[in-house]
Every structure is written in structure tokens, then in C-alpha cells.
GUDOKE-754859 format. One line per field, with one value per residue (C-alpha): residue number from 1; residue in three letters; x, y, z negated. Coordinates in steps of 0.001 Angstrom, whole numbers, padded with zeros to 6 digits. Each point is the difference from the previous one (the first is absolute). Example, Ala and Ser with C-alpha at 12.3 -4.5 7.8 and 13.67 -1.06 7.14 Angstrom:
% GUDOKE-754859
pos = (1,2) .
code = (Ala,Ser) .
c1 = (012300,001370) .
c2 = (-004500,003440) .
c3 = (-007800,000660) .
***
This chain:
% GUDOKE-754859
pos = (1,2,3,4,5,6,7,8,9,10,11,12,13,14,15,16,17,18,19,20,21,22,23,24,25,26,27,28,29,30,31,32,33,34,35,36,37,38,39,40,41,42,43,44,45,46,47,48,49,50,51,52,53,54,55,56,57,58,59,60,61,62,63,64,65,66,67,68,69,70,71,72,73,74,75,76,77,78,79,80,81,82,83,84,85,86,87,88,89,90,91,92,93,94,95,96,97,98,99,100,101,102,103,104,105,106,107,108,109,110,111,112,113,114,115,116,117,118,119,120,121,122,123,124,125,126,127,128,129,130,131,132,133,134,135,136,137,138,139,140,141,142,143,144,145,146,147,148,149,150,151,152,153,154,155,156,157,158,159,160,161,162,163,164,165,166,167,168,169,170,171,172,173,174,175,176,177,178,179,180,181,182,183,184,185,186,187,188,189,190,191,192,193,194,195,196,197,198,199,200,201,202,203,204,205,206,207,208,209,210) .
code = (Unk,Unk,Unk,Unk,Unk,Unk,Unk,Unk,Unk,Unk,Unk,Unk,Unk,Unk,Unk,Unk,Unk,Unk,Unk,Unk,Unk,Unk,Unk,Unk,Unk,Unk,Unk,Unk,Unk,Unk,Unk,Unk,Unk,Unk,Unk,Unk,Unk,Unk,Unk,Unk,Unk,Unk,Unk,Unk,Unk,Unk,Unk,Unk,Unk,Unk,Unk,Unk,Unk,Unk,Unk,Unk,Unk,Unk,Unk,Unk,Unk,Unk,Unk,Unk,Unk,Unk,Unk,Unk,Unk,Unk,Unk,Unk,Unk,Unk,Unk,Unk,Unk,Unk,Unk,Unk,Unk,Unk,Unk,Unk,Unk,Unk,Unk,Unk,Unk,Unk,Unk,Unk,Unk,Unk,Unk,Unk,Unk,Unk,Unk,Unk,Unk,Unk,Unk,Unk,Unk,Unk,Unk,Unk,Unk,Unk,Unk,Unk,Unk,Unk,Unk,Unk,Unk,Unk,Unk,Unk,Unk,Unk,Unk,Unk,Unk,Unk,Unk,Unk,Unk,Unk,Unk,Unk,Unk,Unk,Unk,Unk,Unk,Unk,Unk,Unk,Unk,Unk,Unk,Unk,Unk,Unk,Unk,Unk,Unk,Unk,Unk,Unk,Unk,Unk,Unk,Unk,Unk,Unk,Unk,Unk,Unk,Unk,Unk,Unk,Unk,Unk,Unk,Unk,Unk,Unk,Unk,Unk,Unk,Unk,Unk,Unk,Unk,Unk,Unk,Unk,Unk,Unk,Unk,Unk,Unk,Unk,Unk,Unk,Unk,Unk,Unk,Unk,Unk,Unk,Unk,Unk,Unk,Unk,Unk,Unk,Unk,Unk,Unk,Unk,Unk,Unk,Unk,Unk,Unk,Unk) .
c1 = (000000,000963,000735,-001367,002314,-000516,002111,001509,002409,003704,002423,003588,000893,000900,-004459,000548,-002230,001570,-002350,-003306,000404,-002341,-001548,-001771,-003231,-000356,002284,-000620,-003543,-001991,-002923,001378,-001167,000163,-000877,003288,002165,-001154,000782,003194,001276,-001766,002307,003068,000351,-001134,003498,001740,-001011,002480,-001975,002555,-002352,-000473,-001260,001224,-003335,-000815,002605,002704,000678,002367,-001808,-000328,-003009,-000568,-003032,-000154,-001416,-001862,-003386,-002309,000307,001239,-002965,001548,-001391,001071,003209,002667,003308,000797,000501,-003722,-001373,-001542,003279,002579,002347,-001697,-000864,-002325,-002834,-000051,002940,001560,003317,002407,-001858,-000111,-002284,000563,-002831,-000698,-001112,-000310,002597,-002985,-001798,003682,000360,-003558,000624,002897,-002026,-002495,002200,001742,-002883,-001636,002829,-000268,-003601,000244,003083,002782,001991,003165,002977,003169,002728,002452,001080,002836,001484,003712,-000795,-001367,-003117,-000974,000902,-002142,-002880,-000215,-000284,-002229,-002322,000093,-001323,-003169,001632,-000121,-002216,001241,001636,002671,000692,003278,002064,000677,003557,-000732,002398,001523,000330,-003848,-000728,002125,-000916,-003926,000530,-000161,-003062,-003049,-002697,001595,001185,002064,000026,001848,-002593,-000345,-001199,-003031,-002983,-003265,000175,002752,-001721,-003292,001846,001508,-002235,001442,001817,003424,001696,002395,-000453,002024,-001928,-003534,001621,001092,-003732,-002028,002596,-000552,-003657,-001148) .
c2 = (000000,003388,002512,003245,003309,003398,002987,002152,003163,-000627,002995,000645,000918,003889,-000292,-000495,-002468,-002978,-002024,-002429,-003422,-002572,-001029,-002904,-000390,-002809,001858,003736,-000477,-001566,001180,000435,-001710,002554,-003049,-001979,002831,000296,-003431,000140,003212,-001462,-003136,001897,002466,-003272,-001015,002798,000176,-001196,-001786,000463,001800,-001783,000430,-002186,-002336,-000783,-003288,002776,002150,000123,000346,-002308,-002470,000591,000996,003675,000230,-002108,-001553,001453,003243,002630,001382,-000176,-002219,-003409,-000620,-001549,000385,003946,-001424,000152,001824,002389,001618,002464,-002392,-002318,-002404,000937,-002292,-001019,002804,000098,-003175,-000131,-001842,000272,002241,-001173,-002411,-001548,000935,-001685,001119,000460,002363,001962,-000260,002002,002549,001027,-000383,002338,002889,000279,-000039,002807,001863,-000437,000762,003389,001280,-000307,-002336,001506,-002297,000996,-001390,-000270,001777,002002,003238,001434,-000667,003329,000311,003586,-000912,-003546,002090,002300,-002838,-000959,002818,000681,-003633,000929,-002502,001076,-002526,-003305,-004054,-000374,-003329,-000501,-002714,-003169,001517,003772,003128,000774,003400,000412,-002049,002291,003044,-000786,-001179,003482,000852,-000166,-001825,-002025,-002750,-002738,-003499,-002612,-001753,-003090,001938,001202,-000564,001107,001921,001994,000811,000912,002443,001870,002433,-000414,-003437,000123,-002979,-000796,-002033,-002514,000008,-000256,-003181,-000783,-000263,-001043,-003111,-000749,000663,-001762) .
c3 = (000000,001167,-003262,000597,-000644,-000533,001098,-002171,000885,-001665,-000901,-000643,-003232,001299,000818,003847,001683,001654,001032,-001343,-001813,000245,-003730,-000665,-000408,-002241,-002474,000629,001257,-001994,-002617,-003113,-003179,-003072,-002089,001151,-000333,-003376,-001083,001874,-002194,-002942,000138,001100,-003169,-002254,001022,-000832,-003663,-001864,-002729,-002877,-002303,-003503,-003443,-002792,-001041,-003925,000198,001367,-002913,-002316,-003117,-002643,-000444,-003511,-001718,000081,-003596,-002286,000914,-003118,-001849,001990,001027,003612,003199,-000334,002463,001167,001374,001533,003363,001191,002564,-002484,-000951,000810,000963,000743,003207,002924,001202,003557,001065,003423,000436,002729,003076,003592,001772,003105,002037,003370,003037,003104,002774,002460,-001954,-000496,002966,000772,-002371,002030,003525,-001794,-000981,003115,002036,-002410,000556,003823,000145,-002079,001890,-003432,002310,001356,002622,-000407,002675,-002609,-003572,000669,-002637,-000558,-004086,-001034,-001124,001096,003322,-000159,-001842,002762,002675,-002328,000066,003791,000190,-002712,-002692,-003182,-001941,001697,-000457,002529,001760,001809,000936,-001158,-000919,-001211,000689,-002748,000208,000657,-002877,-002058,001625,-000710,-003562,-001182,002098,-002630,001574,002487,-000494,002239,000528,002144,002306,-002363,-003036,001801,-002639,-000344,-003380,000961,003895,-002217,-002293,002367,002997,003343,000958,002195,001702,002381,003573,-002086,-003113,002027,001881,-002916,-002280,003698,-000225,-003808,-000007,003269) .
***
């Protein structure tokens, strides 16, 4: 079966036109499910948390176990030792321990959350195709290039093998941030307004996703 493309108009980095790229369909076309890309960002910061947050339980504190005064004639509540959840001090009922946030989620439906953003960003025009990333390593000169393209809210997808002096050049940019075609993800395409990607890194996701 023949897989549809669309045409879309791809620029130099200095905003010249230099010619049209075919996209996809099945990865840039399709209708996007909100639903998916919520589960997909859902399970993706799940496995970022780092889970290490603990309390110490009754059994965990370093108190005594003794009585904390006689039973009869103090006038007082009857109790036992300090170490009870009552108490400065003391234990915390069903507190947070150190567990895994992370779950599962089917590659195919991954795999659609990703079809879904890029094709959003197709259909509302935040989708920019960039020959290559190119800059001398100075960020006023990449943040003008920058500007004269309209990209000032933006994830950047380059190569397989990113320029280094790009990279470093757009690490001081707020806002924009720059990954190596692999690291594409949803969450981070979501966050950002206006999605940019090389010839490379489109052949690159069409490939992965088909």
C-alpha cells in the first residue's frame, strides 16, 4: 500500500527557503488523540519521580518501648510507650516509603502519543524543517537566527549526532530547548509552542514510528 505524504516548505537556518519535504501521513497526519497523549505524559513523568521519599513508621523509631507512666493514679490517659503516632516524636501512620512510580504502557499506544503530537503540530502550523542546525557558538548570534525564523517558544530536533556548538549556543536560550533526534518525546514536544526538526530528524521519527 501506497503511504500518502504531505508537503511541507523547509528553510535554512539563516530563514531562506530551500525547497518542500515530503511528511508522512501516517505520522504527521493523523487525528490526534488528546486522551493518548495524556496517558503517554502521564506515564512518562511517573518515571521520572524518584520515589525516595520516606517517613520512619511506629517499628522505626528510636524510642524506648517502655511504659510511659504507671497504669492507675495519675490522673493521665492510660498509655504506652512514647513512640506512637500520637506524639511529638513519634511514628506516622501510612506515610510515603521509597517505591517506584514508574508503570507500563504498551509501545503501540507510545507510539500514538507521539503520531498525535506531531500531527497537532502539523495541523496548527507550530511545525518548522530545518535543513540542518548550524551556529558559530554564540548565543546572540543563534538567538537572532532564531528570531528571524519566529522561534522563541520551541523543542529543537536535530541529528542523530548534534552540533555542539548549537547545543551550547542554545543552552542559554530560555525556552528552547534541544534534543538529539532520539530523545524526541511527547512531554517535552507538549511543553514547548512551536516544534523544529531537521530533514534528518523527520526521517528519523517517520522510520521509528511507521
Amino acid at each position: 500500500m501506497k503511504v500518502q505524504a504531505m508537503k511541507v516548505e523547509s528553510k535554512s537556518i539563516l530563514n531562506k527557503k530551500t525547497g518542500n519535504i515530503d511528511l508522512a501521513d501516517s505520522v504527521f497526519g493523523i487525528v490526534p488523540r488528546e486522551d493518548i497523549v495524556a496517558r503517554v505524559i502521564k506515564w512518562q513523568l511517573a518515571k521520572r519521580r524518584a520515589g525516595t521519599h520516606k517517613v520512619k513508621s511506629r517499628s522505626e523509631i528510636a524510642k524506648t518501648g517502655a511504659k510511659m507512666f504507671r497504669q492507675k493514679g495519675t490522673g493521665r490517659a492510660r498509655h504506652g510507650p512514647g513512640s506512637v503516632v500520637q506524639f511529638r516524636g513519634g511514628g506516622v501512620v501510612h506515610g510515603p516509603v521509597v517505591r517506584d512510580h514508574g508503570h507500563d504502557l504498551p509501545k503501540k499506544v507510545r507510539k500514538l502519543g507521539l503520531r498525535s503530537v506531531l500531527s497537532a503540530k502539523a495541523a496548527s502550523g507550530k511545525l518548522l524543517i530545518l535543513d540542518k542546525l548550524q551556529s558559530d557558538g554564540k548565543t546572540a548570534s543563534l538567538r537572532a537566527k532564531l528570531h528571524a525564523l519566529g522561534v522563541s517558544n520551541a523543542l529543537i530536533i536535530g541529528d542523530e549526532k548534534l552540533d555542539n556548538q548549537f547545543a551550547q549556543a542554545a543552552a542559554n536560550i530560555p525556552l528552547v530547548d534541544v534534543l538529539p533526534s532520539q530523545g524526541i518525546n511527547v512531554y517535552d514536544a507538549v511543553r514547548r509552542d512551536l516544534l523544529v526538526m531537521t530533514k534528518e530528524a523527520v526521517n528519523y521519527v517517520e522510520e521509528r514510528l511507521k
